[in-house]
PLY file of the C-alpha trace (Angstrom):
ply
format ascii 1.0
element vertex 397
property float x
property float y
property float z
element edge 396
property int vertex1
property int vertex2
end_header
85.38 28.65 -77.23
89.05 29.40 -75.20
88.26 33.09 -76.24
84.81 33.05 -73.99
84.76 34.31 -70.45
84.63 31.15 -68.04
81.84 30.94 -65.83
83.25 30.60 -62.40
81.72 28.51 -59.29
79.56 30.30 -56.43
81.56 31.43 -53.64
78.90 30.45 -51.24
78.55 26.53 -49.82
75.30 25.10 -49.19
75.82 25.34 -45.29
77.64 27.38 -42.91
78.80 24.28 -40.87
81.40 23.47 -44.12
84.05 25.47 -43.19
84.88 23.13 -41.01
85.65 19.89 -43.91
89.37 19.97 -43.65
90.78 17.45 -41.79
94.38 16.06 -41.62
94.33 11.50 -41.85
94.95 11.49 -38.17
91.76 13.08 -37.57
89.97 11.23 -39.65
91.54 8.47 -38.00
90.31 9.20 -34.91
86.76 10.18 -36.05
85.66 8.64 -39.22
83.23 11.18 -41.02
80.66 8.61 -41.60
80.96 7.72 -37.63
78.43 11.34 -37.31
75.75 10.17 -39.17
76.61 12.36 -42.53
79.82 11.74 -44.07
79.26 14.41 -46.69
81.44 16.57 -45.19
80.94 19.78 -47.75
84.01 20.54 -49.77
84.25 24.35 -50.20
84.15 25.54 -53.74
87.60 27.35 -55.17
87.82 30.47 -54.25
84.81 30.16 -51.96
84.40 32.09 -48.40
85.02 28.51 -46.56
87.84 27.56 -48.00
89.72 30.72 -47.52
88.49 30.38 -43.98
90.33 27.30 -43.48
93.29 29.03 -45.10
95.60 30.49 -47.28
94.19 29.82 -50.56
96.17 27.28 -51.34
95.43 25.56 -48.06
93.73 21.72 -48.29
90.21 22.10 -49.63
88.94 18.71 -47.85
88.70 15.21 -48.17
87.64 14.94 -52.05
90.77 16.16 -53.12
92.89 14.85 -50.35
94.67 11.81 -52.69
95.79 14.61 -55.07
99.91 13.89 -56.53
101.17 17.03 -56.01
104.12 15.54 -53.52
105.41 13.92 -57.04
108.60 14.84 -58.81
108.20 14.99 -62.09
111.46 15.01 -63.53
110.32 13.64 -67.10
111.26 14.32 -70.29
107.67 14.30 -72.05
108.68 14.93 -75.43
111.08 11.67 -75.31
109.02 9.49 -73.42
106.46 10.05 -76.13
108.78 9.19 -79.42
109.42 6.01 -77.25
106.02 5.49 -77.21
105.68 5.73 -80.94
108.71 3.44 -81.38
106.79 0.42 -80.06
106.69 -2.22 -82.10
103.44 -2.43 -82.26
102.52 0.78 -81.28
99.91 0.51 -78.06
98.52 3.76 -79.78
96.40 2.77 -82.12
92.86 3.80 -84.22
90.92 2.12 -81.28
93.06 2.18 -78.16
93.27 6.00 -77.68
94.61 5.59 -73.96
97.36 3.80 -72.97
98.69 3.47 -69.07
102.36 4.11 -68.49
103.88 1.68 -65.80
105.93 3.23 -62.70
109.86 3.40 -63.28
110.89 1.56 -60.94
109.24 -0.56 -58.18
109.52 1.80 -55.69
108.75 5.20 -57.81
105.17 6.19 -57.45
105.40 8.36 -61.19
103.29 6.16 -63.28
101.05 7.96 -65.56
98.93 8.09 -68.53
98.98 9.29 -72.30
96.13 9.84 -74.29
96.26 10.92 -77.85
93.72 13.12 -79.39
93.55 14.83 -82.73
94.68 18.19 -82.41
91.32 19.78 -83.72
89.01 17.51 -81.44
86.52 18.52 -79.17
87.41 15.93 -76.29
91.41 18.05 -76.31
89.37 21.55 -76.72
87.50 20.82 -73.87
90.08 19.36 -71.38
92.25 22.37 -72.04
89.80 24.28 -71.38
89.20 22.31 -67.75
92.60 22.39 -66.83
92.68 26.09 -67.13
94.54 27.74 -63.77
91.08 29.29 -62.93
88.81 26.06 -62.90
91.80 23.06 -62.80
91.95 23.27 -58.37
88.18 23.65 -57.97
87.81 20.37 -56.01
84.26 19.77 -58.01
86.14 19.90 -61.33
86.31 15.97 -62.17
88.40 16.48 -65.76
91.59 14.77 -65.30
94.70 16.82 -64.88
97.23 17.21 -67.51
100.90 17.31 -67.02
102.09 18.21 -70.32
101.08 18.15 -73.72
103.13 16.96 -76.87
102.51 17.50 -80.48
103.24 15.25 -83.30
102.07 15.87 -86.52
98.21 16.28 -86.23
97.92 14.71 -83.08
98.23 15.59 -79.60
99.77 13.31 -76.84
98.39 14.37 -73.52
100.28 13.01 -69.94
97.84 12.71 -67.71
98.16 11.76 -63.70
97.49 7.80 -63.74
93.85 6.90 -62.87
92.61 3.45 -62.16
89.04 2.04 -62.76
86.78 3.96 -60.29
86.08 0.19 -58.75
89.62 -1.17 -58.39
89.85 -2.01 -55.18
85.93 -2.54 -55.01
83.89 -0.40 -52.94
83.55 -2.61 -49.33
81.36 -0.61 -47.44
78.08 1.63 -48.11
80.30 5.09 -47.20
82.31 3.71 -50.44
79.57 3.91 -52.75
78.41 7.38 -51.40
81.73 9.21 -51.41
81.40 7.68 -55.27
77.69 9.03 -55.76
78.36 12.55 -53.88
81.48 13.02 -56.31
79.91 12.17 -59.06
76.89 14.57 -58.74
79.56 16.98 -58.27
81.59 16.92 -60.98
78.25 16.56 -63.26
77.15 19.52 -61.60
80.24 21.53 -62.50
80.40 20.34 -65.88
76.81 21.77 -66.64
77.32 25.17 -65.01
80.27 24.81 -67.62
77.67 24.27 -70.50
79.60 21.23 -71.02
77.14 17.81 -71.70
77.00 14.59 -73.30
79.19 12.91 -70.54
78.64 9.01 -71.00
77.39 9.16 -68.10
75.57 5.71 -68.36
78.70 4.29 -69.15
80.19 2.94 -65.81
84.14 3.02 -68.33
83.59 6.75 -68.36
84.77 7.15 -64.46
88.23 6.04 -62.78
89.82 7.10 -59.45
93.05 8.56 -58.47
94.36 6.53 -55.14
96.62 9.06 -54.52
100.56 9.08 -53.68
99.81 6.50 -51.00
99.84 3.88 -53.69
102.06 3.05 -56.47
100.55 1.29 -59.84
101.28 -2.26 -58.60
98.52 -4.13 -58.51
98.89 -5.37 -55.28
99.32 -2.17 -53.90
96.25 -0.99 -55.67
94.41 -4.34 -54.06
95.42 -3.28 -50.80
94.15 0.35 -50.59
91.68 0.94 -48.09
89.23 3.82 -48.65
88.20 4.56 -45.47
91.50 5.18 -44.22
92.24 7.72 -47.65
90.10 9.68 -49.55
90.01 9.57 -52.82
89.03 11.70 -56.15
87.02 10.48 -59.06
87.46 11.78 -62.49
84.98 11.76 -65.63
87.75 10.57 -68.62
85.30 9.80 -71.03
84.62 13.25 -72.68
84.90 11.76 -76.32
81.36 12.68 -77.07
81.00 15.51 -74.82
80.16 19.30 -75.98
79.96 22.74 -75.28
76.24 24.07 -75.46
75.15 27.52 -76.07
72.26 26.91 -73.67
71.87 24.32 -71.01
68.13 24.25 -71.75
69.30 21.59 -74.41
67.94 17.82 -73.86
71.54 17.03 -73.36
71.52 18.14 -69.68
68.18 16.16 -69.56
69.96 13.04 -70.79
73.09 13.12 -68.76
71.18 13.88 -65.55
68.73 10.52 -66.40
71.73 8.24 -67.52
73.38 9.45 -64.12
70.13 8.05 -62.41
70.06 4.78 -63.85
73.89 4.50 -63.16
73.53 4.97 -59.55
70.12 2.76 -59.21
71.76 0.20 -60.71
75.27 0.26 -58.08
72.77 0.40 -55.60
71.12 -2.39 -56.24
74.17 -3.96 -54.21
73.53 -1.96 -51.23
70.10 -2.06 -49.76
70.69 -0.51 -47.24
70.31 2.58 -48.81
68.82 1.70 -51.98
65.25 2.58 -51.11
66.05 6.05 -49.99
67.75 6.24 -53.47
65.55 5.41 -55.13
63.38 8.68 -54.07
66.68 10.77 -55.94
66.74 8.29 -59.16
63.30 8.71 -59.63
63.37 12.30 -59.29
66.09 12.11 -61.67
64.42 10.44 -64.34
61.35 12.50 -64.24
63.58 15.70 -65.97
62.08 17.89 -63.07
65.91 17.45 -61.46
68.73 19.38 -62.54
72.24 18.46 -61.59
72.39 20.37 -59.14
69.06 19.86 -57.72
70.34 16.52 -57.69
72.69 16.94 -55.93
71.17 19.11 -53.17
68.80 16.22 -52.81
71.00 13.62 -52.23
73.07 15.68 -50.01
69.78 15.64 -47.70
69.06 11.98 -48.18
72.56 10.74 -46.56
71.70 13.49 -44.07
68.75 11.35 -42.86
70.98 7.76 -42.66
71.86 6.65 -39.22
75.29 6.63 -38.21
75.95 2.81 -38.43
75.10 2.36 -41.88
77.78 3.95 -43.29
80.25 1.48 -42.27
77.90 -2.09 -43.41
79.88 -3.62 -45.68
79.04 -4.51 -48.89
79.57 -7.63 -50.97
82.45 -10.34 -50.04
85.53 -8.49 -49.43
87.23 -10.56 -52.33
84.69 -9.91 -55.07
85.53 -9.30 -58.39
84.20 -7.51 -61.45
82.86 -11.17 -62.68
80.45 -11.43 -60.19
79.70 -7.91 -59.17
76.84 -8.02 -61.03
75.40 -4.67 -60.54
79.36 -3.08 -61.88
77.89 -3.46 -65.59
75.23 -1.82 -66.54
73.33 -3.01 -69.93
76.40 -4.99 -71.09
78.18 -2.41 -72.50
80.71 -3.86 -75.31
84.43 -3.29 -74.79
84.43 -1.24 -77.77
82.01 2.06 -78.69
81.86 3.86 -81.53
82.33 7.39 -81.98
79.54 8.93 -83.98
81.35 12.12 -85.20
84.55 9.93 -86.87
82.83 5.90 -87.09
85.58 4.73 -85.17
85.15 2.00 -82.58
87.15 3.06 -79.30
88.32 0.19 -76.87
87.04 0.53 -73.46
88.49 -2.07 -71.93
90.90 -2.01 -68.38
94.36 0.31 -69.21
97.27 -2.32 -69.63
100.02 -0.77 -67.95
103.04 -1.09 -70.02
106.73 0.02 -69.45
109.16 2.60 -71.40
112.72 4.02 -70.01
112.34 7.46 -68.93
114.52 9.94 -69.25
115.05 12.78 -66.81
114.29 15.95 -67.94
116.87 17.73 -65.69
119.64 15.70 -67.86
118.25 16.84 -70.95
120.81 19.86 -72.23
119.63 20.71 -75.82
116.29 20.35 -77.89
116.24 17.12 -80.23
115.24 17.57 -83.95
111.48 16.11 -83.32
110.55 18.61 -80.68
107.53 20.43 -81.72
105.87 23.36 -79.88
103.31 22.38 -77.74
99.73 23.61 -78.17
98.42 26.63 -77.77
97.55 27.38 -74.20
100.40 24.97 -72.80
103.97 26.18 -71.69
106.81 23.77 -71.66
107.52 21.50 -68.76
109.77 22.76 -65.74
112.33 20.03 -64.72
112.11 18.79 -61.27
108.52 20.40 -60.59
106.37 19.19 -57.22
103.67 20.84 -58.97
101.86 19.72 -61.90
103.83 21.26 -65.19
101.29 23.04 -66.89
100.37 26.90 -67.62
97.21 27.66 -69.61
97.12 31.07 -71.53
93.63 32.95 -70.93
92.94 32.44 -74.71
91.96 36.40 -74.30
0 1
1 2
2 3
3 4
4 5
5 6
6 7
7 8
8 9
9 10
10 11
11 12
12 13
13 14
14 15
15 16
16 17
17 18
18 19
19 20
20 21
21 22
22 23
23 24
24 25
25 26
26 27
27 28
28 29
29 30
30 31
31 32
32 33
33 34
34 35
35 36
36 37
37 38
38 39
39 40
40 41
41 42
42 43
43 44
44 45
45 46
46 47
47 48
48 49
49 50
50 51
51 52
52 53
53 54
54 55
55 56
56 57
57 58
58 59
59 60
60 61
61 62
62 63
63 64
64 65
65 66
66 67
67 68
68 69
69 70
70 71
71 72
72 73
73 74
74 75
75 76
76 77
77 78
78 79
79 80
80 81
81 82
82 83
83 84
84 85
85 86
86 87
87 88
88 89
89 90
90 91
91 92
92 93
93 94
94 95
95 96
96 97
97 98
98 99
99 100
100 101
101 102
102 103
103 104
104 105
105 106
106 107
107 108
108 109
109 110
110 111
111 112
112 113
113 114
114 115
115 116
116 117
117 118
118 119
119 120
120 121
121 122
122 123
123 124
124 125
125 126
126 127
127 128
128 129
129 130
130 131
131 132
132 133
133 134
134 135
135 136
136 137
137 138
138 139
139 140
140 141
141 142
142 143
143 144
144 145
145 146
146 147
147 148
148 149
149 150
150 151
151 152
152 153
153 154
154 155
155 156
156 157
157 158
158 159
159 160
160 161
161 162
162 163
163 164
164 165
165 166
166 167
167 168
168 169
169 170
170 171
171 172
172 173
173 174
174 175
175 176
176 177
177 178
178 179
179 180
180 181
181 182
182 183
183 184
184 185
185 186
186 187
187 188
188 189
189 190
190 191
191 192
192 193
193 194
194 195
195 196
196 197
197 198
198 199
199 200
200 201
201 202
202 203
203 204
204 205
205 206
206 207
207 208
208 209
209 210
210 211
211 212
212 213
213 214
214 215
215 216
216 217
217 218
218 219
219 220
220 221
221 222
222 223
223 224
224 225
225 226
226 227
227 228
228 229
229 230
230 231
231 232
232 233
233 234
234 235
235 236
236 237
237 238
238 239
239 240
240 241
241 242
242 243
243 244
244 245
245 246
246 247
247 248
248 249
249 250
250 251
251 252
252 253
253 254
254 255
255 256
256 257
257 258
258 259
259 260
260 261
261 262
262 263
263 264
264 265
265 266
266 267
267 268
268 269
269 270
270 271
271 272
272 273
273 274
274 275
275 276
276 277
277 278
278 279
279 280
280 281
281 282
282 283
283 284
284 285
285 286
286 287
287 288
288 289
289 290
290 291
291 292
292 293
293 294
294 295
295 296
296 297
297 298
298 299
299 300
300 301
301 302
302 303
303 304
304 305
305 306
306 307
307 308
308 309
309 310
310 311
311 312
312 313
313 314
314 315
315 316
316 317
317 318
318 319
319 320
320 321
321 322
322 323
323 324
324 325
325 326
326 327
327 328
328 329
329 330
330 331
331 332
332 333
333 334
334 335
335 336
336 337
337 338
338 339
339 340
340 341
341 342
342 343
343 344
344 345
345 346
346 347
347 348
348 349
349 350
350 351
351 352
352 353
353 354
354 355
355 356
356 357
357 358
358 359
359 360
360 361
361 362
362 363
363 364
364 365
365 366
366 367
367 368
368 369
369 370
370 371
371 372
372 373
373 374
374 375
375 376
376 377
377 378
378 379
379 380
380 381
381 382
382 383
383 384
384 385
385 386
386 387
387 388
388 389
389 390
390 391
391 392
392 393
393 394
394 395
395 396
């Protein structure tokens, strides 16, 4: 699968008018997107014509990726922070807790993370090492979450990833909250299937959390406090547990995850009427399997086009709601736990419970201890002191 060539994204955008989408916080300050009628501001795709227009290539690449960590030190030592992990007694790793939520170091520190543990021969790990490959990891519709490093123990690998939060924590307030959610959505699906990669959960509303950025730290009442209009923010898909790569996207899988996508979003919109019934033109044309995801997409895109100007900033709900009664945040009950059809094991879904472990610098760290292993194939070691995420991904030529 690593050995195949990777199908890269068009270097096109859907409109001339997108070179145009980066914008520093002061300006969006001053003029809200939504405040023009179509806050869809179109995020150039890596390596496009736009963004290089707005840019070195390394330049910003818009608002969907604006709450990216890469300001954050991390001087970690990976390896050890792991084996502390494993020395908890109990272990928060477990048969059904796969994902556990690191807390910050210290109150002030804004280097909170995550660790998931895979086995080493799983799909889920073959497929997020194969997102966070160099070529596809800074495309800005790429919603797999990005590793930091990767650690092996025995047949398992321990992946540190950026720390997410549930894609609804703080609630979406206003109706330019759940669209920035929709368009980014539709995105990433979109990228995933011109990646040949399906089976996303997407019905599943557990499958999709939200990084808040470095203008947060993983308090909770600096989480509370986070206002999305004033920051953008980036979803990620982190429930790839049943996802797979397909020889042909002509499989029903691409069907499924474009109709479970559709009743997803019909059923957040429910709490906003204000823009359910034009919606409801996309979800239906979802659910009829004449819609790709990109059609989708396209579609939507042209929908929000149409919305006047002062919708976008009707609020939605009581500013203090909660997920108890946000009724329309749970779709079909799901239960806290699902199982995984491939290995019969039930999988807690339930919110991360941040818990705390010492960390130890990497920088101090002069000589190899007896439990290092090699890390996987495709990963290099970590760099102490980095300001960019620590990862390099071999070609797998």
């Amino acid at each position: 699968m690593l050995g195949q060539p990777l199908t890269v994204s068009p270097d096109h955008s859907d409109s001339e008018s997108d070179s145009a989408s980066d914008s520093t916080l002061e300006d969006l300050d001053a003029h809200p997107a939504w405040a023009h009628g179509y806050p869809l501001q179109r995020v150039a795709r890596y390596g496009s014509v736009d963004r290089m227009s707005a840019g070195s290539p390394s330049s910003s690449s818009g608002a969907s990726d604006a709450s990216l960590t890469s300001s954050i030190v991390y001087d970690i030592d990976f390896e050890q922070l792991v084996d502390d992990l494993l020395a908890e007694d109990p272990c928060p790793i477990s048969e059904t807790k796969d994902t556990v939520a690191v807390a910050a170091s210290t109150t002030e520190a804004n280097d909170s993370l995550m660790i998931k543990c895979l086995p080493a021969s799983s799909d889920e790990l073959i497929i997020l090492l194969r997102l966070n490959h160099p070529d596809l990891r800074e495309d800005p519709w790429n919603p797999a979450p990005h590793i930091l490093c990767a650690v092996t123990r025995d047949e398992r690998v321990f992946l540190c990833l950026r720390r997410l939060v549930e894609f609804n924590q703080p609630p979406l307030q206003i109706v330019s909250n759940y669209i920035d959610f929709f368009r980014q959505v539709l995105e990433g699906l979109t990228f995933l299937h011109e990646h040949s990669i399906a089976q996303l959960s997407c019905l599943d509303l557990s499958s999709y959390m939200v990084d808040l950025g470095h203008t947060t730290s993983s308090a909770s009442d600096s989480v509370e406090s986070f206002d999305r209009t004033r920051y953008p923010v980036r979803y990620y898909f982190t429930n790839l547990e049943h996802a797979s790569e397909f020889e042909s996207r002509v499989n029903p899988a691409f069907r499924k995850d474009v109709e479970d996508c559709a009743i997803m979003m019909g059923n957040l919109a429910t709490a906003v009427p204000s823009i359910s019934r034009k919606l409801n033109t996309l979800v239906n044309a979802m659910r009829t399997g004449t819609f790709d995801s990109d059609a989708s997409r396209k579609l939507f895109e042209a929908l929000c086009k149409a919305l006047p100007a002062d919708v976008f900033d009707i609020r939605v709900g009581p500013s203090g709601s909660n997920r108890d009664d946000q009724g329309p945040m749970v779709i079909a009950s799901p239960a806290t736990a699902t199982p995984d059809p491939r290995s019969g094991v039930q999988h807690d879904k339930g919110p991360l419970q941040a818990i705390s472990i010492p960390r130890k610098p990497k920088s101090t760290t002069l000589s190899p201890r007896a439990r290092s292993r090699s890390p996987p194939p495709g990963f290099g070691r970590v760099r102490a002191r980095s300001t960019e995420p620590p990862i390099g991904l071999e070609t797998g030529d």
